[in-house]
C-alpha positions in Angstrom: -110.5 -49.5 99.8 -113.2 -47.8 101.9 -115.9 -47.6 98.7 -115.2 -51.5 98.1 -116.0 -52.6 101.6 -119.2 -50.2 101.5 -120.0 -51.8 98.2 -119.2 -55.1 99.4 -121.4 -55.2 102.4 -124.2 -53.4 100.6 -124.1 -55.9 98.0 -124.2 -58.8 101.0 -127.1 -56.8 102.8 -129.4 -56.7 99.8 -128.4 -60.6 99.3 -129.1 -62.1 102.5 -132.2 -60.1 103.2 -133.7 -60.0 100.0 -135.0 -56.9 98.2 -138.8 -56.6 100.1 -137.4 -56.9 104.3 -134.4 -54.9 103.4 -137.2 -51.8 102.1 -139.3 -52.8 105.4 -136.0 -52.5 107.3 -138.2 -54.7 110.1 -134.9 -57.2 110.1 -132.6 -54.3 110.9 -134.7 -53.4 113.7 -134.9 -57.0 115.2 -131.5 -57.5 114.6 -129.2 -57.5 118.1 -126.5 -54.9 118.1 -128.2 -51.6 116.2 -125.5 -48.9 115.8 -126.5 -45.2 115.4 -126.6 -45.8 111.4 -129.9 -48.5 111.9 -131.1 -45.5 114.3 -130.8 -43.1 111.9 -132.2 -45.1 109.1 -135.4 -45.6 111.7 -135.2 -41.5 112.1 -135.3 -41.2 108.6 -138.0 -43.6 108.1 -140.3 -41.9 110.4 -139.5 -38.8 108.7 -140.0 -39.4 105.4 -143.6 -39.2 104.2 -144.3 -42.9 102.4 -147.5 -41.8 101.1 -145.3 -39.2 98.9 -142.5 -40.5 98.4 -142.7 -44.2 97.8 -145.3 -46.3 97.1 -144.1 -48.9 99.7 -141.6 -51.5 98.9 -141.8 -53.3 95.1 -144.1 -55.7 95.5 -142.9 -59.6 94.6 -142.7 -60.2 90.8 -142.0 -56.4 90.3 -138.6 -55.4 90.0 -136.7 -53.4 92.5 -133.8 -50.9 93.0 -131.7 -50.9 95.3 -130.1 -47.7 96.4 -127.5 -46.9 99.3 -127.8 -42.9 99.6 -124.3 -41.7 101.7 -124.9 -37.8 103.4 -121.8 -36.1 103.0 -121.1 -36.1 107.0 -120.7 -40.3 106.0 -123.8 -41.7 107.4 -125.4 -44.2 104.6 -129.0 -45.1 104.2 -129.9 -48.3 101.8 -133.4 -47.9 100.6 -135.2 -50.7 97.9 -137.6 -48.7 95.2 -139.9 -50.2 92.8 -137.9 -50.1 89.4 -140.3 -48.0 87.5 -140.6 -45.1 90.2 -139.8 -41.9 89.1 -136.0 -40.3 89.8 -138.2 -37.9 91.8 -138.7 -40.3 94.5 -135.0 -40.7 95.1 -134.8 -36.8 95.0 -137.1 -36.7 97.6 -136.1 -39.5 100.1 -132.6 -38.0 99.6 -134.1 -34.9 100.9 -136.1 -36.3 104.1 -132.7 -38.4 104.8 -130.9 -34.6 104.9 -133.5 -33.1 106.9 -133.5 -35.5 109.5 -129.6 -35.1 110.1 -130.0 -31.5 110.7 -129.5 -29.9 107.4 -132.6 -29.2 106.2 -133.0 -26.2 103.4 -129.4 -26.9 102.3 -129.6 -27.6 98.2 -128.3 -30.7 96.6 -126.9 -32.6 93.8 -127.1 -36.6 93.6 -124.1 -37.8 92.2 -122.7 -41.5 91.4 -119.3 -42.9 90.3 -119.2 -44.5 87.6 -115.7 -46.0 86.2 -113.2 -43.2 87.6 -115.7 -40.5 86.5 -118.2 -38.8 88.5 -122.1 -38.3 87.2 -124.6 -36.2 88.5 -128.3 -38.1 88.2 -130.6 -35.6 87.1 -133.3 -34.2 89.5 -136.0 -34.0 87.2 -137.4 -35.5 84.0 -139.4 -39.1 83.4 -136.5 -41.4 83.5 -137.2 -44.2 85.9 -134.7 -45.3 88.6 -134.5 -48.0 86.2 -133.6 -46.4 82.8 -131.2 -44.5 84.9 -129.1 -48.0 86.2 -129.1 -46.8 90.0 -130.4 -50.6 91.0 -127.2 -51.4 93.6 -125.4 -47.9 92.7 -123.9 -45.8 95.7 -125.4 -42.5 95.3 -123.6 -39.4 97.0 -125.2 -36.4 98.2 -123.0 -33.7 97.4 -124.4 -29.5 98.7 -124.3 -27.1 96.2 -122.7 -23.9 96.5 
């Protein structure tokens, strides 16, 4: 019940908003009643190094990817990719978004559902976030042992 409501409003977010102000995230930040998650997406944002680990959001007439990244302690964190970006960038948002909750140095795996089955994405390699289908995919950080 719990992943179709997350899916559902994810799904509504990247509607209403559109791909480009969703990556900017200036809507969320203008929008009345922010709850620790918008303040932790903001955290993360200052955090994470856009000069290394995005090129910005895709520009209009480029496709983009949507991605909603969930820490295992629950907090989410949507993010909008260009299409054609490395899985690397992913890799490394995912690992600003851990650092700034605390748990830096910890390593991870990034794993998605996919039809009662889990499937980890692989950290390295040329695939793009789109050969790899992760536009609108929930994407779980999971530690490793």
């Amino acid at each position: 019940m719990e992943m179709e409501q997350l899916t559902a409003r994810f799904n509504d977010a990247v509607a209403v908003r559109g791909s480009n102000q969703l990556a900017t995230g200036m809507e969320m930040a203008a929008a009345p009643g922010r709850g620790a998650d918008d303040d932790m997406e903001e955290l993360v944002a200052r955090l994470v190094d856009v000069t290394v680990c995005d090129d910005g959001p895709a520009a209009r007439g480029e496709a983009a990817c949507a991605v909603r990244v969930r820490l295992p302690d629950g907090r989410v964190f949507d993010r909008v990719f260009d299409a054609a970006r490395p899985v690397a960038a992913l890799f490394r948002y995912c690992g600003a978004a851990v650092a700034a909750c605390g748990m830096a140095g910890r390593p991870f795996r990034l794993v998605r559902l996919a039809g009662g089955a889990s499937e980890e994405i692989p950290p390295r390699g040329d695939a793009s976030l789109q050969d790899l289908r992760l536009d609108r995919c929930i994407v779980y950080v999971v530690f490793s042992p």
